[in-house]
C-alpha positions in Angstrom: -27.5 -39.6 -41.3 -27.0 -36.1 -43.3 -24.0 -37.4 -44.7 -25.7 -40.3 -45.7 -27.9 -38.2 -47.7 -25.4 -35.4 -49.1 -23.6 -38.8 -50.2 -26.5 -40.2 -51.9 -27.5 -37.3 -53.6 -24.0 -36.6 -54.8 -24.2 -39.8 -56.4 -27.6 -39.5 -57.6 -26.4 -35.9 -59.3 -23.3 -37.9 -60.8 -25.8 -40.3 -62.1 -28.0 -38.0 -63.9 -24.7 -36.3 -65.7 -23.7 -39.2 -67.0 -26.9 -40.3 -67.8 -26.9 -36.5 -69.9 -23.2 -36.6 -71.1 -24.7 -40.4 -72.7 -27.6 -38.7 -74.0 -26.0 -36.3 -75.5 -22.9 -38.6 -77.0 -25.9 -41.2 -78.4 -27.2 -37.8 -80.4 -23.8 -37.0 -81.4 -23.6 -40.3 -82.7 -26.7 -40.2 -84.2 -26.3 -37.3 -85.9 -23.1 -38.1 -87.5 -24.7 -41.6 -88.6 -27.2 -39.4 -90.6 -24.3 -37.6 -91.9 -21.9 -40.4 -92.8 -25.2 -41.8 -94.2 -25.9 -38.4 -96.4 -21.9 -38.8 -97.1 -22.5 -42.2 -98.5 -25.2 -41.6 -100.4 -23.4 -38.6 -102.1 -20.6 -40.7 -102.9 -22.6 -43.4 -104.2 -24.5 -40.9 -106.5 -21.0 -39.7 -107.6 -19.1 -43.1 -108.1 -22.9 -43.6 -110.1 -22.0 -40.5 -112.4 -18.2 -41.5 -112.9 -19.1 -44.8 -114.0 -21.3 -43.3 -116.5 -18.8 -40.6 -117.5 -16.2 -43.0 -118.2 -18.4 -45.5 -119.8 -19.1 -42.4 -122.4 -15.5 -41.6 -122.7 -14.5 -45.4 -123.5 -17.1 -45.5 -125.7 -16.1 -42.0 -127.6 -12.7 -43.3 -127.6 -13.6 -46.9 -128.9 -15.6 -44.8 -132.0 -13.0 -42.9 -132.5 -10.6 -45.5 -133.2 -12.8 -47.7 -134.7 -13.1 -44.3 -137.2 -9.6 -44.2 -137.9 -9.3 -47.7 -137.9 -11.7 -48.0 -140.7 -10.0 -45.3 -142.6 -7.6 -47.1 -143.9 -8.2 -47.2 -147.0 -9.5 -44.1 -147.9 -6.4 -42.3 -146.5 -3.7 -44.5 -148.2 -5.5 -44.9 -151.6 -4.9 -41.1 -152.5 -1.6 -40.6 -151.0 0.2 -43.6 -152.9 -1.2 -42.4 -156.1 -0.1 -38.8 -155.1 3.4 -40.6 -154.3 3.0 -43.0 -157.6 2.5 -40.4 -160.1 5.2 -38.3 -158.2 7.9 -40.6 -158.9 6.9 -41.2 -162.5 7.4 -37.8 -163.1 10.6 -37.7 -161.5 12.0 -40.8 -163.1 11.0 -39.2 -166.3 9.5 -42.4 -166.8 7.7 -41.1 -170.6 10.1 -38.6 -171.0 11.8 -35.7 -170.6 9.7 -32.9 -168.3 11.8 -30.8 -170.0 12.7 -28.2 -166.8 14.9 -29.4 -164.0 12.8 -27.5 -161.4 9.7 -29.6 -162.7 11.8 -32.7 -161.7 12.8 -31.9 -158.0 9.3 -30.4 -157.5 8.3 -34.0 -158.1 10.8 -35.6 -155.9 9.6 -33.0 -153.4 6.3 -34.1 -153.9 6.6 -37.3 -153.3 9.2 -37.2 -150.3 6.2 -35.2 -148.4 3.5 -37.8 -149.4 5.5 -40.5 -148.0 6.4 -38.6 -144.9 2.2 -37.9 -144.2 1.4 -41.6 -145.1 3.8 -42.6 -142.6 2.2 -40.6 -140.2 -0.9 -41.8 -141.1 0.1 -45.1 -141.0 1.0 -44.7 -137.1 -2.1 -43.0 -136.6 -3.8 -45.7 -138.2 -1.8 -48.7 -136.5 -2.5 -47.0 -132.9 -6.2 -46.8 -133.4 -6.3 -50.2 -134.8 -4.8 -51.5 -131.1 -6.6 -49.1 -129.1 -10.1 -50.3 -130.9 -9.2 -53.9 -130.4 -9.7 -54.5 -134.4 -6.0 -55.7 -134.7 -5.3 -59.0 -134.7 -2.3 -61.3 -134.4 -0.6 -63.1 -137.0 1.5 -65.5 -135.3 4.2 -67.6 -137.0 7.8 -69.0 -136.0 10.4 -66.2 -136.4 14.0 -66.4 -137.2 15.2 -63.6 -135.0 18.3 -62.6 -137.2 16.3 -62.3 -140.5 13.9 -59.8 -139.0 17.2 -58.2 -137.0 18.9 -57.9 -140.5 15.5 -56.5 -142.2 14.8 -53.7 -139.9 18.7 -52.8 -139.7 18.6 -52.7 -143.7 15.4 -50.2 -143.5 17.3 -47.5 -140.8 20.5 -48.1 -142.7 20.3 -45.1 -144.5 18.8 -42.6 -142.3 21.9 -43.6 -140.1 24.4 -42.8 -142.4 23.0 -39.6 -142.6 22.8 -38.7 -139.5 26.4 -40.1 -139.3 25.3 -42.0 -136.6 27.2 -45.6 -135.9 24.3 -48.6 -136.0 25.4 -52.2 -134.6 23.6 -55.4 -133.6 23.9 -57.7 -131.3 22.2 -61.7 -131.3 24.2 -64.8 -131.0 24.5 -67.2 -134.2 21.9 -69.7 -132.9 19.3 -68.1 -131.0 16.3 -69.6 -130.5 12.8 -69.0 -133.0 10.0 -66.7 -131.6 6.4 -67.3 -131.7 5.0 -63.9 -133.0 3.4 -61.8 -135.6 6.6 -60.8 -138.0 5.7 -57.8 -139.4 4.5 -56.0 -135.8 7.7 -57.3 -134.2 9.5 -55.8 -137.6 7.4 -52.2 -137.0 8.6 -52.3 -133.2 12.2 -52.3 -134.1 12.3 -49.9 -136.9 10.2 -47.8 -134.8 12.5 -47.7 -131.9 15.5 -47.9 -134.0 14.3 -45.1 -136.2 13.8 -43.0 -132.7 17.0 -43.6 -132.0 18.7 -42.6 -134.6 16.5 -39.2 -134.9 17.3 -38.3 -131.2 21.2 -38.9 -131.4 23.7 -36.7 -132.8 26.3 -37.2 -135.6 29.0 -39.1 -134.0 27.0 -41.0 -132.1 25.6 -44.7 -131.9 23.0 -46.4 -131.5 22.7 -50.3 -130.8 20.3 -53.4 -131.2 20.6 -56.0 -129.0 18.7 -59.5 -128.6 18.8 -62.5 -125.8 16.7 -65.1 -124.4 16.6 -66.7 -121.7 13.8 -68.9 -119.2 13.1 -66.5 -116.7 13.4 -63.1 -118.1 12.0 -64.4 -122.1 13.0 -62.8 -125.2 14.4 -59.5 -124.8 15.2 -56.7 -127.6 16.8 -53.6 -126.5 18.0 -50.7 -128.5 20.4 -48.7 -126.4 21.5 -45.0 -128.0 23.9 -42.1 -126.7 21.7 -39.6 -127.6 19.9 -36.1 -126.1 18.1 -38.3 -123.7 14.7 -37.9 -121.6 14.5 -35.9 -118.3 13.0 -38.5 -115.9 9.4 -36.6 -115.6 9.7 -36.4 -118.9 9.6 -40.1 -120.0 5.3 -41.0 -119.3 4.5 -38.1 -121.8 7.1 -40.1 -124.1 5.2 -43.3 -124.2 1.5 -41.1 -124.1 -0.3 -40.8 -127.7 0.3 -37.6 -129.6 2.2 -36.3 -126.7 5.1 -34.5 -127.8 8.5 -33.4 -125.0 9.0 -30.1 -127.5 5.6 -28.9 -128.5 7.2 -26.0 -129.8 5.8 -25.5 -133.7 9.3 -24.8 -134.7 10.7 -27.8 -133.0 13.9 -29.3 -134.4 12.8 -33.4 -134.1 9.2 -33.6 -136.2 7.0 -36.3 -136.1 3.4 -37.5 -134.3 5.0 -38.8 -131.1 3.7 -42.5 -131.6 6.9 -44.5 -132.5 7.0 -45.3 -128.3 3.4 -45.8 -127.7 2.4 -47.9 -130.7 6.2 -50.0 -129.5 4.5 -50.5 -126.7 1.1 -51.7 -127.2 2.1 -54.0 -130.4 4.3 -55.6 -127.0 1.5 -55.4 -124.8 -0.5 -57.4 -127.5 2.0 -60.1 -127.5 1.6 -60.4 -123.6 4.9 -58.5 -123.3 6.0 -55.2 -121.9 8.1 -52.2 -123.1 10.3 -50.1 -120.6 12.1 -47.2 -121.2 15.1 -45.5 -119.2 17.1 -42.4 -120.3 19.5 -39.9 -119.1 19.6 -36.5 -120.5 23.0 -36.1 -122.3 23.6 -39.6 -121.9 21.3 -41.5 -123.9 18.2 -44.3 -123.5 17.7 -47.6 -123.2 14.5 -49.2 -124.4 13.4 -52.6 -123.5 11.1 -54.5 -125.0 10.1 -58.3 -123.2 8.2 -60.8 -124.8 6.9 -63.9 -122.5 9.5 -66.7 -122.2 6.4 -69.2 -123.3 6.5 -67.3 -126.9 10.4 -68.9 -127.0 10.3 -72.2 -129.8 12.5 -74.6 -127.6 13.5 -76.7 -130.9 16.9 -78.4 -129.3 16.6 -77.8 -125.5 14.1 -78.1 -122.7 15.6 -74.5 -122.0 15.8 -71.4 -123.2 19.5 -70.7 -124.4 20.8 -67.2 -123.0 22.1 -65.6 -125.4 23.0 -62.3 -123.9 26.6 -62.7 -123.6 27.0 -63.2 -127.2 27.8 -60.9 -130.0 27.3 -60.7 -133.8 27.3 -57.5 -135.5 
């Protein structure tokens, strides 16, 4: 009989620790419920706050661009006057300015008003995408015309840099639905980069294909300085510069990549960019196979295997 009742009291004793131990795990829970709760709250409060942060910074940034969007003409109007009267007086156009110093001051003159309105015409172009104010033009392109337009425009800045500039496109490649003149500015822009970042001696080509599953593709390819691989996303950043040093040897606003790349992205296309230091990069720039103008076959011709300088 005593064991009987040292038995039931042991279990009774077992009973009433558990029944504690669950006690006391149902106020652990509890008490972390609150704070997950608290937790939850918090980060509701803070996703709250970030929304509103970044819908301020968007809309900064959208009135900022829409600023220099709108500035268009006020910026431009001075400088090509400055760049007009400049090249009157250095033509001599009403005569003789009588002092050759006179003469290259002019030429001076109007070399740097040409070099800030291009800037300003980047600056200008990038806001105009970023705002969402620029707009498509879209027309059938012949593909070699505006090939043999931008080539003519880098021509000379190549031969001064001594620096070999070939094409590539096939005789018959196919028409591409697009706005000219931004497909135009994305070539001589990456063209242009190009050239600026490879030295004399070295080459720098243009190639175009086609084809149904990979669309139209335009790649420049250069043996140049190259980008170091962490290097390459400040590249294609706005106003991001590799050498931010104020006495760097390659000047300019940094925008030739990004505003490539979002005149692509407007056309539904994409820009990539791959690059070797010492070696030289490759940029890519893709435009949707749907933007091909299939005029004599159900499918794209592929062109890439095809050469015409």
């Amino acid at each position: 009989m005593n064991d009987r009742i040292a038995q039931l009291e042991k279990e009774i004793l077992e009973r009433r620790n558990a029944e504690a131990e669950q006690e006391q795990r149902i106020a652990e829970l509890l008490s972390s419920k609150s704070a997950l709760e608290k937790q939850g709250r918090e980060i509701v409060g803070l996703a709250e706050d970030l929304a509103v942060a970044r819908d301020q910074a968007e809309d900064a940034n959208r009135a900022k661009s829409m600023f220099l969007a709108t500035m268009s003409h006020e910026l431009r109007t001075p400088l090509n006057a400055i760049i007009g009267f400049s090249e009157l007086i250095g033509g001599e156009m009403f005569g003789p300015v009588g002092n050759d110093s006179y003469r290259e001051y002019a030429n001076d003159i109007r070399e740097s008003g040409q070099h800030l309105l291009d800037l300003i015409n980047d600056i200008l172009d990038l806001s105009k995408c970023e705002s969402g104010s620029d707009e498509l033009h879209e027309e059938n392109i012949v593909i070699s015309e505006v090939i043999r337009s931008a080539r003519w425009l880098v021509t000379a800045r190549a031969q001064d840099g001594n620096v070999e500039l070939e094409t590539e496109l096939a005789d018959e490649a196919p028409m591409l639905r697009a706005d000219k003149l931004k497909l135009k500015q994305i070539l001589i822009n990456l063209l242009s980069n190009a050239i600026k970042f490879t030295d004399p001696g070295g080459k720098v080509t243009l190639k175009a294909w086609c084809s149904k599953d990979g669309g139209y593709v335009f790649q420049v390819v250069d043996t140049g300085i190259g980008i170091a691989l962490e290097d390459i996303p400040k590249a294609l950043a706005p106003f991001q510069q590799i050498d931010n040093r104020a006495n760097r040897r390659y000047r300019g606003t940094g925008l030739g990549l990004p505003l490539s790349k979002s005149l692509s992205e407007m056309h539904g296309g994409s820009m990539d960019l791959q690059s070797q230091v010492g070696v030289g990069t490759t940029v890519t720039v893709r435009f949707p196979a749907e933007r091909i103008v299939r005029l004599r076959h159900h499918d794209a011709v592929d062109t890439s295997d095809r050469k015409a300088s």
